[in-house]
C-alpha positions in Angstrom: -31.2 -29.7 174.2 -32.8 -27.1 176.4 -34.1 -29.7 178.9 -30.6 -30.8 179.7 -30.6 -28.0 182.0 -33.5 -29.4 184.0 -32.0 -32.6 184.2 -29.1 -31.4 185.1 -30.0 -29.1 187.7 -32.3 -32.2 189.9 -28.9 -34.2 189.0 -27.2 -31.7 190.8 -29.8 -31.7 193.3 -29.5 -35.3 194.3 -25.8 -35.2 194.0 -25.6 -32.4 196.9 -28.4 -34.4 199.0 -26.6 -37.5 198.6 -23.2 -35.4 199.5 -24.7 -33.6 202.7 -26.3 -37.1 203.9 -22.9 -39.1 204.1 -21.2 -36.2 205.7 -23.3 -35.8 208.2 -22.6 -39.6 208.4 -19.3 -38.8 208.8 -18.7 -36.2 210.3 -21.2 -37.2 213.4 -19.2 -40.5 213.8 -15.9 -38.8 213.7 -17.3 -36.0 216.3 -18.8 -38.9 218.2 -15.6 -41.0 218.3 -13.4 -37.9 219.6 -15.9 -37.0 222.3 -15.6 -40.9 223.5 -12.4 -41.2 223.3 -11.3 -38.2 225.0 -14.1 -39.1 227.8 -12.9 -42.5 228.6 -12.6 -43.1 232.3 -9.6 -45.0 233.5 -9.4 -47.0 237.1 -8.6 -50.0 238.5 -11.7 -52.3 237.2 -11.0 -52.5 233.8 -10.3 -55.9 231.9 -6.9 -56.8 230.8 -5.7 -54.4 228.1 -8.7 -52.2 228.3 -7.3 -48.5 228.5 -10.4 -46.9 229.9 -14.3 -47.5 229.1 -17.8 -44.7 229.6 -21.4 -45.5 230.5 -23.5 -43.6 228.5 -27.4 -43.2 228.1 -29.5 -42.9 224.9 -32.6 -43.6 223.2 -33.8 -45.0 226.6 -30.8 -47.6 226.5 -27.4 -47.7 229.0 -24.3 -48.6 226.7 -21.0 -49.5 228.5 -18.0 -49.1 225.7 -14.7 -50.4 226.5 -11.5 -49.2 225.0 -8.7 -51.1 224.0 -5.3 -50.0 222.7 -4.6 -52.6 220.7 -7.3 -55.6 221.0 -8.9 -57.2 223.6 -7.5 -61.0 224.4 -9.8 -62.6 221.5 -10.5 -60.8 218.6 -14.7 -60.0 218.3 -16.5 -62.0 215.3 -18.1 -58.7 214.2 -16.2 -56.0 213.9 -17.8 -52.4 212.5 -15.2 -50.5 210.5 -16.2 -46.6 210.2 -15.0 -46.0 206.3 -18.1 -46.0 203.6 -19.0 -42.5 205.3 -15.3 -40.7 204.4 -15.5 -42.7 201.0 -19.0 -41.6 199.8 -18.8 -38.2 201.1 -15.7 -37.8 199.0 -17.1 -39.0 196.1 -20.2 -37.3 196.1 -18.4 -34.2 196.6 -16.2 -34.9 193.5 -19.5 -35.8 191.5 -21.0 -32.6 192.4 -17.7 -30.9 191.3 -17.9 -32.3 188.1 -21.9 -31.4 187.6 -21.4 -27.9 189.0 -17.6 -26.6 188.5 -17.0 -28.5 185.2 -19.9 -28.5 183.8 -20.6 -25.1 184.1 -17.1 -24.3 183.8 -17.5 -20.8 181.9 -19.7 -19.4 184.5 -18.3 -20.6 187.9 -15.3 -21.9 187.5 -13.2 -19.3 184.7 -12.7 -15.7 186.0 -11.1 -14.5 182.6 -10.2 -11.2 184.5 -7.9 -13.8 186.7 -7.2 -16.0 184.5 -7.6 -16.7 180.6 -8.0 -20.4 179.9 -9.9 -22.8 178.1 -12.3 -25.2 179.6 -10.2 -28.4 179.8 -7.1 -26.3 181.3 -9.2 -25.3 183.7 -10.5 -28.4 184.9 -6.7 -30.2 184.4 -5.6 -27.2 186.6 -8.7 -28.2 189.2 -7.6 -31.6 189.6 -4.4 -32.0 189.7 -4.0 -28.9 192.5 -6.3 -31.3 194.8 -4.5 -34.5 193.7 -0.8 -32.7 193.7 -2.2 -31.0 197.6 -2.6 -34.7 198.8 1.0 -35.4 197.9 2.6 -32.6 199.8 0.7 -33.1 202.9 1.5 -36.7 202.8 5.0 -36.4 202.6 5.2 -33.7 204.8 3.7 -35.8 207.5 6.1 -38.9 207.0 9.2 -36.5 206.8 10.9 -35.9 209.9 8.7 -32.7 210.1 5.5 -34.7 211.0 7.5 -35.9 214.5 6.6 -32.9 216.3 2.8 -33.1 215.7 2.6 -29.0 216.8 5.4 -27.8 214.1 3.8 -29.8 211.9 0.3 -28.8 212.5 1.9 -24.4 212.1 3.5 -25.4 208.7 0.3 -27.4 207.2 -1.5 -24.4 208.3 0.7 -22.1 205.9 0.3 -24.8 203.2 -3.5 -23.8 203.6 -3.1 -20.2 203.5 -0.8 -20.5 200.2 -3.5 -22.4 198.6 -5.9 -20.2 199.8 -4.1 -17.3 197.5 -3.2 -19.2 195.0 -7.1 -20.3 194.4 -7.8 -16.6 194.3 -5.2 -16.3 191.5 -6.9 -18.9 189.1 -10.3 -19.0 189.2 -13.5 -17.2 190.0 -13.9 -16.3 194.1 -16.5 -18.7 194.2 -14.5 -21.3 192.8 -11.6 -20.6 194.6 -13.0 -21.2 198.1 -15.2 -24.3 197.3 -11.8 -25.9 195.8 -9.8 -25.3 199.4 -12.8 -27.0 200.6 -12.1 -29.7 198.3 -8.1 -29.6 198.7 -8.8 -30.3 202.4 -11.5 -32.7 202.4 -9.0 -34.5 199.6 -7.1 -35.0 202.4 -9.5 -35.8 205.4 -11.0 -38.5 203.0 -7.6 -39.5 201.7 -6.1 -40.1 205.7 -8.7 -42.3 206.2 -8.3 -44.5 202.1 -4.5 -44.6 202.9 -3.8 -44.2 206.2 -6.1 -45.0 208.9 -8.5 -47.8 207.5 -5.0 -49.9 206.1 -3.3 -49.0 209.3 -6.3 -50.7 211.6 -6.8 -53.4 208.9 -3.0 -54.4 209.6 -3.0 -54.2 213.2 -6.2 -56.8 213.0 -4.4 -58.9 210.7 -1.0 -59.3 212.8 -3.5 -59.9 215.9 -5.5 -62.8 214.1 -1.8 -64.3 213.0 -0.5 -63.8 216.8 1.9 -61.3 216.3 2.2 -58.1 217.9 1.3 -55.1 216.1 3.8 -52.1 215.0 2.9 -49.3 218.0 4.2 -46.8 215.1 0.9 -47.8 212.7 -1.5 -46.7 215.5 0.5 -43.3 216.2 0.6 -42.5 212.4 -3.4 -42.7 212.2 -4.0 -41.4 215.2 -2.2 -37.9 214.1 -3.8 -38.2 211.0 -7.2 -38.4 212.6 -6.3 -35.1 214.6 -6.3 -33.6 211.7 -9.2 -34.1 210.3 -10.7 -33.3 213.2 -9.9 -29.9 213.1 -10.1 -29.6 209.4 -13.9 -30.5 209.6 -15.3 -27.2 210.3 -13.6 -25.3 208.2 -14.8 -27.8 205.2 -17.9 -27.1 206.4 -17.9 -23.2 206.4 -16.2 -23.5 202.6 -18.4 -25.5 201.3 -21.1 -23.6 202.3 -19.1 -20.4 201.1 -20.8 -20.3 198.0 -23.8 -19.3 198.8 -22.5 -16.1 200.7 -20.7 -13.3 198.5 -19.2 -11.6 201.3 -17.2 -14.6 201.8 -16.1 -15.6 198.2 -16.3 -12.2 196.1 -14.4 -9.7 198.2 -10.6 -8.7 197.7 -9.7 -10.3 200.7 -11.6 -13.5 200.2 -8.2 -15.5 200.5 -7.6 -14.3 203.9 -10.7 -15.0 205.1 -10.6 -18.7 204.3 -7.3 -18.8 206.4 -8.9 -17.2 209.6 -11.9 -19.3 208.8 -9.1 -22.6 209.5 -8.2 -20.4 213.1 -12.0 -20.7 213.6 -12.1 -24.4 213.1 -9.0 -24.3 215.2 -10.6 -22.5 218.5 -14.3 -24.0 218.7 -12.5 -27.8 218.2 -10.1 -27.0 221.2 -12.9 -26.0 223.3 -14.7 -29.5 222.7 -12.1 -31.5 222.7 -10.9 -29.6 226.2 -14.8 -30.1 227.2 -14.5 -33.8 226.3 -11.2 -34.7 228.0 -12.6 -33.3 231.6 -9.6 -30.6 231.2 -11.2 -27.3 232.0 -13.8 -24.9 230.3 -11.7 -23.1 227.7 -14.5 -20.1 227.7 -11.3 -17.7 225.6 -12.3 -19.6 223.1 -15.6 -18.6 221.6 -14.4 -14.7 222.6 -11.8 -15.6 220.4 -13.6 -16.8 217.5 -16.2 -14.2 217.9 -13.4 -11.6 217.7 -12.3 -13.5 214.0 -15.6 -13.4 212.8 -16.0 -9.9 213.2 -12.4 -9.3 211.8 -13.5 -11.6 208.7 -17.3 -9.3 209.0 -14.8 -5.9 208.5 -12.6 -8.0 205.5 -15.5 -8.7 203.5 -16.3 -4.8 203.2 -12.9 -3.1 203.3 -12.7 -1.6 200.2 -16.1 -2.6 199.4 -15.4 -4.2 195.8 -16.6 -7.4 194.7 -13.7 -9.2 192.6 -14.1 -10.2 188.5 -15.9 -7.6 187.8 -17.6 -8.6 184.6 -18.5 -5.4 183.2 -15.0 -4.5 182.1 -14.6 -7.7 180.1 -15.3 -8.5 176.6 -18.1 -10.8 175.9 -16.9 -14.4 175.5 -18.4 -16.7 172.8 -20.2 -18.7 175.6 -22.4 -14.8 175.9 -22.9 -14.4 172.4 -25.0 -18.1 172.2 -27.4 -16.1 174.3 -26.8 -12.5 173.3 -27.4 -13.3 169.3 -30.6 -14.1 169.3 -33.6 -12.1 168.9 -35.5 -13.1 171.5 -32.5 -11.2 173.6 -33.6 -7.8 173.6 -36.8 -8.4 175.6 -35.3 -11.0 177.4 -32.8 -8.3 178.7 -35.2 -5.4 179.2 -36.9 -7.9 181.6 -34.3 -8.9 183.5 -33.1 -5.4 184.2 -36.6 -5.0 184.9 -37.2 -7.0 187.7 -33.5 -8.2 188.8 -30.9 -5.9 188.5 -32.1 -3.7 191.4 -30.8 -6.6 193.6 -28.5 -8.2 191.1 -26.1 -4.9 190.9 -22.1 -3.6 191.6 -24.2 -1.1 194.2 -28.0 -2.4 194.3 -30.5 0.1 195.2 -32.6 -2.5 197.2 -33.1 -1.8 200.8 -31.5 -4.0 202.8 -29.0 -5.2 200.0 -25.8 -4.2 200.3 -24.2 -6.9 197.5 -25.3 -8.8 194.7 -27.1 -12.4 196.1 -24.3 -14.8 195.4 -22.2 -12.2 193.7 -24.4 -12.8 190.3 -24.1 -9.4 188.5 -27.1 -8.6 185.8 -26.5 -5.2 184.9 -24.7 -5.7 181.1 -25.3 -7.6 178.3 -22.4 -9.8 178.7 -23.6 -10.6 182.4 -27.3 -11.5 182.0 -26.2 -13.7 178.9 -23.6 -15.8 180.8 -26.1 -16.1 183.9 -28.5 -17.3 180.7 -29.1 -20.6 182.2 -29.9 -19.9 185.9 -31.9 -17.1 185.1 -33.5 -19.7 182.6 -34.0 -22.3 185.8 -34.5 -19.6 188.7 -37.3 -17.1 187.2 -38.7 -19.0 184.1 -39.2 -23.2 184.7 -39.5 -22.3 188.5 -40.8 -19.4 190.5 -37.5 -19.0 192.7 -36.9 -15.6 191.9 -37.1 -12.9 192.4 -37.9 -14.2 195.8 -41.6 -14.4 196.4 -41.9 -12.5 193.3 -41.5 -9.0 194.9 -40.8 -7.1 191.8 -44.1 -8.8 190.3 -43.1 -10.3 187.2 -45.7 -11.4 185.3 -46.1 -15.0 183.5 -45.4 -13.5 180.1 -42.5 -12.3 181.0 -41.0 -15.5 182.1 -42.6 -17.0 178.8 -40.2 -14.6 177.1 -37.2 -16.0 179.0 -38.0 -19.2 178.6 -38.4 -18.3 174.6 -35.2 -16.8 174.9 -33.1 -19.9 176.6 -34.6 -22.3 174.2 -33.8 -20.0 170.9 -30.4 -19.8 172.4 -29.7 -23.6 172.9 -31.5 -24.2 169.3 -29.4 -22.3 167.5 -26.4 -24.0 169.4 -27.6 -27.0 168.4 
């Protein structure tokens, strides 16, 4: 039973490999396609229904790409369509979800202190807010809201930042910003699913048959695809949010994830100005830079880190580990050589919060981080991090004694 957690974890492992390979599939295509599009030259050589073409150089190679509107005057044989990227990113993401966030649902998805619900509510609640979030956006950009692209743009922005609270009000900080991560790529990977890639596959169609193509189902995916332009880099940032504690467990976590989407905001205007030959829009990295101090001075005022486990009572999950006798050692060890670091105020220099908000100062605490204390300083040598505090290979034996007497006795 014990060696689940091995599995697991290399599972997990390919699962975020094979998640950060397709979107940087994606996302470089999408970046690529933005910076060409907004580059196009137009003059008076172009062929019939061209609307502007770009020499570029690469890889020792001149490409000359062409533009058209709607379709050149006989329809190319071989056709790329740019989809498997958004698709597989997607569901990598939602397969690392499941391995991470559900499966280790009790440890980083519940924040009992915010929330008190079982495992399968938790998980209901997960996926329907990221199924539900796709709905509103959707119909909010077919209403007669989404006709003025900037109005609509403000009011999806205050969608995000009431999701971003609302997160914070249901599960752990760590939880909460990975899940606006996955609310909004939901809906970057869902514009291209139901909007974009049907949208072009129509307009190809009515070509083939002769007709002429609806203007309206090029305009609808073209707005669509604004958006997830300047979504991407804030997906980015949250998604990497967990690994950063004074992003995710801070009071103000929620509104720095919604000055995080200003960030993605500025830096994609400067680009995108770059791209189009429209200026050099310098304001905009002094304006990001100005954020990301603002977010710097959230993440420390007051200087508490949220769900603090100490003042909750030990959940059954705890006990599996706590019960056994192979705990007492198992804790004096820990306390030993982690919780100098691993602390509400740790007295390592240098550290001024707990690495990735993990707190191992309690009983409770060091039995619900049982398993990766069991795969980060027992099967592997990962911590603590090139073994400053010197622990010694009996004393991993004694947590890897202690993990395995835990999972026997819950078998």
């Amino acid at each position: 039973m014990y060696e689940f957690a091995i599995a697991l974890d290399w599972l997990t492992f390919a699962a975020r490999w094979l998640h950060v390979i397709t979107a940087i599939a994606w996302i470089g295509s999408s970046f690529y396609f933005i910076a060409l599009d907004l580059g196009l030259f137009k003059h008076d050589n172009l062929p019939a229904g061209a609307a502007g073409d770009e020499w570029q150089v690469h890889g020792g190679g001149f490409y000359h790409i062409q533009k058209y509107m709607v379709a050149p005057a006989t329809m190319p044989e071989h056709l790329t369509w740019f989809k498997w990227e958004a698709y597989t990113t997607w569901l990598s993401g939602f397969v690392l979800m499941c391995l991470v966030y559900y499966t280790g649902a009790e440890l980083f998805l519940i924040d009992r202190a915010v929330l008190d619900v079982s495992t399968p509510v938790a998980i209901l609640i997960s996926m329907a807010s990221i199924a539900v979030g796709w709905i509103i956006y959707d119909l909010l950009c077919k209403s007669p809201l989404g006709n003025d692209s900037t109005r609509l743009m403000i009011l999806l922005y205050f969608v995000l930042v009431a999701m971003a609270w609302g997160y914070t009000q249901l599960f752990t900080g760590r939880a909460a910003l990975l899940h606006l991560g996955a609310f909004t790529a939901t809906i970057m990977s869902a514009n291209v699913f139901f909007i974009i890639i049907p949208n072009q596959k129509i307009v190809v169609a009515d070509l083939i048959a002769g007709k002429k193509p609806d203007p309206a189902l090029g305009l609808q995916a073209k707005q669509r695809s604004t958006h997830n332009n300047y979504l991407t880099l804030p997906v980015i940032f949250l998604m990497l949010s967990n690994h950063a504690p004074l992003a995710f467990a801070t009071e103000y976590n929620w509104i720095i994830a919604s000055l995080v989407f200003l960030m993605g905001v500025t830096i994609r205007h400067y680009f995108n100005t770059k791209h189009a030959r429209k200026g050099n829009p310098s304001w905009t990295w002094l304006a990001t830079a100005v954020i990301f101090i603002i977010i710097m001075w959230l993440s420390t005022v007051p200087k508490v880190l949220s769900g603090d486990e100490a003042t909750l009572g030990i959940t059954d999950h705890e006990k599996q580990f706590a019960n056994v006798v192979e705990f007492e050692q198992a804790r004096d060890t820990v306390l030993t050589r982690c919780s100098m670091c691993h602390a509400q105020e740790p007295v390592w220099e240098g550290i001024l919060n707990a690495p990735k908000g993990v707190l191992l100062e309690t009983d409770a605490q060091i039995a619900r981080h049982a398993k990766s204390i069991y795969l980060q300083a027992a099967r592997s040598h990962a911590m603590p991090p090139a073994n400053i505090t010197a622990m010694e290979d009996h004393e991993r034996k004694l947590l890897t004694e202690w993990y395995i007497a835990a999972m026997g006795n819950k078998s």
